[in-house]
N, C-alpha and C positions, 0 to 999 in steps of 0.2 A: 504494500500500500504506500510506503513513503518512496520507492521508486516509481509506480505510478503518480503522485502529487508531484515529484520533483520532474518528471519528463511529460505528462501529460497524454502518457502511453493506455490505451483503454485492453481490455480481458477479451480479446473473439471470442473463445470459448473455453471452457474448463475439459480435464478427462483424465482417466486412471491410467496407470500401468497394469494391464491384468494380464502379459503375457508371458516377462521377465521371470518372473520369480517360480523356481520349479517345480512350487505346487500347486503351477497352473498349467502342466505338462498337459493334461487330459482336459483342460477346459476350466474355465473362471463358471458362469452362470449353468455352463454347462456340466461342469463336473460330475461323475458319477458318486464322487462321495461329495455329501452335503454339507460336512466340516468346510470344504473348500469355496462352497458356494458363502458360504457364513462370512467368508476371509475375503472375496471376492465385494460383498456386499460393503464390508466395513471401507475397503479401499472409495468405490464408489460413494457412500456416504459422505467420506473425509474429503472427496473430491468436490462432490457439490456444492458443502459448505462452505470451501475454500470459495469456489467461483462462485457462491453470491457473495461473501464478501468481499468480493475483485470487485465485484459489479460485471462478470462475465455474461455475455451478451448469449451466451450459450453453451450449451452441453454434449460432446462426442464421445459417443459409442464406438469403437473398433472391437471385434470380434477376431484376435489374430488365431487363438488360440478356440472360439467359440466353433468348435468340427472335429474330424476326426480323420484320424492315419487307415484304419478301417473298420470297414460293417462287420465284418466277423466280430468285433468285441462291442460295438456300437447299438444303443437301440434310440435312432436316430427322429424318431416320434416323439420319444418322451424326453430326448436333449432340447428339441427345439421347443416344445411344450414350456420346458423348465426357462428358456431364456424368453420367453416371450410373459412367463410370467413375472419375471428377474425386473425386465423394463416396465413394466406396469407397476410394480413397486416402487422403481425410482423414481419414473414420474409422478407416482403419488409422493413420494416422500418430499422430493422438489415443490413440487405447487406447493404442498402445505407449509412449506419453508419460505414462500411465498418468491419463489422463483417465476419468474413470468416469462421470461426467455424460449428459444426453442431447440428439442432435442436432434441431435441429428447422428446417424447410424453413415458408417464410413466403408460402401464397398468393398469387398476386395474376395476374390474366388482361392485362393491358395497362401502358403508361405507366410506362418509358422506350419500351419495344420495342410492336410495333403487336400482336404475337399473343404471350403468356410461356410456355414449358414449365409452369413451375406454378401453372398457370391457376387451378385451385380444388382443394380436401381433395378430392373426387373423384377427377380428374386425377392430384396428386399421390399419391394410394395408390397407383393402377394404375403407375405411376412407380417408387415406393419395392419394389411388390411384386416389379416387373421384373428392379429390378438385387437383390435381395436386402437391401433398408436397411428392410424393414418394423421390425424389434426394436431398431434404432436410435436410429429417425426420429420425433417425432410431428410436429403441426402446431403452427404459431404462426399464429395465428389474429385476423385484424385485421377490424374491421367494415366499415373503408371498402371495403378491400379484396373484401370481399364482396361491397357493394352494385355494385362493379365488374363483377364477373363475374355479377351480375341474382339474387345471393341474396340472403338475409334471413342476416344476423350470426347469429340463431339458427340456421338454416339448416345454414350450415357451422360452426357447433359441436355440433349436432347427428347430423352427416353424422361427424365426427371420434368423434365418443363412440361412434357405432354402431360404427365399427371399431377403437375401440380405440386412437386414434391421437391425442386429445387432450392438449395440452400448456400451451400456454402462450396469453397473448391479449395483442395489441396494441391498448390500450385507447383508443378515437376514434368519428369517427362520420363521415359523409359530408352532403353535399348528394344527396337522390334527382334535382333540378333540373341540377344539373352532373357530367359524365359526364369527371370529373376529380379525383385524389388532394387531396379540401379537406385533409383530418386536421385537422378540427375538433374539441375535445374533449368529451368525451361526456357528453350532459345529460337524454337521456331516459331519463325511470325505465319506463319503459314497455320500451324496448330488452334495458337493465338486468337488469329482473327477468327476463325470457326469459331473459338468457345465464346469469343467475344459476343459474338453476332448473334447468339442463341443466348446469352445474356442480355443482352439489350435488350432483345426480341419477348421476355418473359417479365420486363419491367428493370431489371437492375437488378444489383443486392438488396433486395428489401428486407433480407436475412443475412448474416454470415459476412463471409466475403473472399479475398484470395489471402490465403497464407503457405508459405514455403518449406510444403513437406519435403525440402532436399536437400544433399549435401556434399561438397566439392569431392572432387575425386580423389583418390589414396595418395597420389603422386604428385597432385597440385599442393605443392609444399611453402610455397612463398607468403607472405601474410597477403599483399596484394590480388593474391588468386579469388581470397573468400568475398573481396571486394569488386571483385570484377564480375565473381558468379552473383552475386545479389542486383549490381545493377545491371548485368546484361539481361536476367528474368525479369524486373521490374519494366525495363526497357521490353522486351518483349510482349509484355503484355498491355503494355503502353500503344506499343504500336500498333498493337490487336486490338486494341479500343478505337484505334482511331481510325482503321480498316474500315472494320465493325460499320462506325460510324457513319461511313461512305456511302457502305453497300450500303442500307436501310436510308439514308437521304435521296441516295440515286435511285431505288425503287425496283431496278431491271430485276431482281431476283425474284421480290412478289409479285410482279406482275408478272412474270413467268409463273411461277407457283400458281398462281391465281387462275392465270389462264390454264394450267394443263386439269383444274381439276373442275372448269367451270360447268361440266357436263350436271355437275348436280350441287349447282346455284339455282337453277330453276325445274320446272316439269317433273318427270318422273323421277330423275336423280332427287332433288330437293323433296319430296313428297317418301323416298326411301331412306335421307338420311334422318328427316322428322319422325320415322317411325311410322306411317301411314299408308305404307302398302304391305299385303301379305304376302308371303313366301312364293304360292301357288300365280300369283299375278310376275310377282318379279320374272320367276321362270318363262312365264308365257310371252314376255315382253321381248324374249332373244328370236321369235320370229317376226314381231313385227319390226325390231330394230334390221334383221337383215344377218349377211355378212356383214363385217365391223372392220376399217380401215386399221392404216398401222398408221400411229401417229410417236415421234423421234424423241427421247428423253433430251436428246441436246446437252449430255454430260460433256462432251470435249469444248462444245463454246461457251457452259457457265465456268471451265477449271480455267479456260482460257480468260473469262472476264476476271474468273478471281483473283490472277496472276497481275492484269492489268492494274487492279485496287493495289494491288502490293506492291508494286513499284511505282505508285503514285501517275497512270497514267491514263 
């Protein structure tokens, strides 16, 4: 607290360690023995308290260790059962503590654990919607993390924004070559402007924000390195903003969007997306519509406009 008053630095978010320590080999919420859940619990406890009193803007859930090495010793129903009960606890325990903030649960499909409960934003919705933590929960959203589970960062911020579940981003980037957490810090403006765009596109951080899950490489040994990687990511996503910002001024992208899906803005499309045609009509419709044309994604001249935005031309 007196380093926050003296820098005027604010709390993103609070969160435990429950991966570390080796009696969390088998799982923190998940544990098969209960003592460990107990021990899991008090860590999470001590953590919330701390971030209300930071004044943390929020709370993250990672699951490194929330899975399992295999089903042979696993009963994989009642692990996930046990951690969906786990987060309904803490979010009770937070509100009551009169935490107002929002919770958010951090991707990631492997490494600690060989298979994770929250594998991807996909996954973890059907998860959230289960035990009831959808109006809670959003995502934290990290890029390595993505390329782990075979998405594109845009990807699953895009998969988050469709439902409404975007929050926050753990700002890095991966090796596609190595099939292992690099948290390299992130340098493609190319990456960038995607996640930009689809931030903009969802309103902004009206939750969260970007923070730098990463860190310099074994060999970058000089003090100057750790200073070039922070701002060459900052810069990054600087420029991704203001890519970003192009594209959605310029418009050519939604109005492309717009037009390829205009067939159901009106008539029979629009009448199917409201819900107000039955099954046995829609089918019947593929004769009076005919053969049906091919009409062109025109993926090579938006990657080509995209390139244009990025070199500012």
């Amino acid at each position: 607290k007196e380093r926050q008053k003296a820098t005027g630095v604010k709390l993103l978010w609070g969160t435990a360690n429950l991966f570390s320590n080796p009696r969390f080999m088998n799982g923190a919420a998940t544990n098969p023995d209960f003592a460990v859940v107990s021990h899991a619990a008090a860590q999470v406890k001590a953590a919330i308290d701390a971030t209300i009193e930071l004044g943390g803007q929020g709370y993250t859930f990672w699951g490194g260790r929330e899975g399992y090495m295999s089903l042979l010793n696993t009963d994989l129903k009642r692990e996930k059962e046990h951690l969906g009960r786990f987060l309904v606890m803490a979010r009770d325990y937070a509100r009551s503590r009169g935490f107002t903030g929002v919770f958010y649960i951090e991707p990631k499909p492997m490494e600690p654990s060989k298979h994770q409960y929250d594998f991807d934003v996909e996954t973890v919705a059907g998860f959230l919607k289960q035990f009831g933590l959808e109006k809670d929960f959003r995502m934290n959203i990290e890029a390595n993390h993505a390329e782990l589970a075979g998405h594109d960062f845009h990807h699953e911020l895009e998969t988050a924004a469709a439902l409404g579940l975007f929050g926050s981003v753990d700002a890095n980037r991966g090796d596609p070559r190595n099939g292992w957490d690099t948290d390299q810090f992130p340098m493609s403006y190319y990456e960038t402007s995607l996640a930009m765009l689809t931030i903009l596109k969802v309103g902004g951080f009206t939750t969260g924000g970007l923070n730098f899950d990463a860190h310099i490489r074994r060999n970058s040994v000089d003090p100057s390195d750790l200073f070039e990687a922070h701002i060459g990511g900052m810069d990054a996503f600087a420029v991704g903003l203001e890519v970003a910002h192009r594209i959605i001024q310029d418009g050519k992208y939604a109005a492309f969007v717009k037009q390829r899906y205009a067939s159901f803005d009106s008539g029979d499309g629009a009448r199917f997306e409201k819900g107000q045609m039955k099954f046995e009509e829609l089918a019947g419709l593929a004769k009076e519509y005919g053969t049906v044309g091919f009409t062109s994604g025109k993926q090579e001249r938006l990657e080509n406009l995209l390139n244009q935005y990025l070199l500012g031309l």
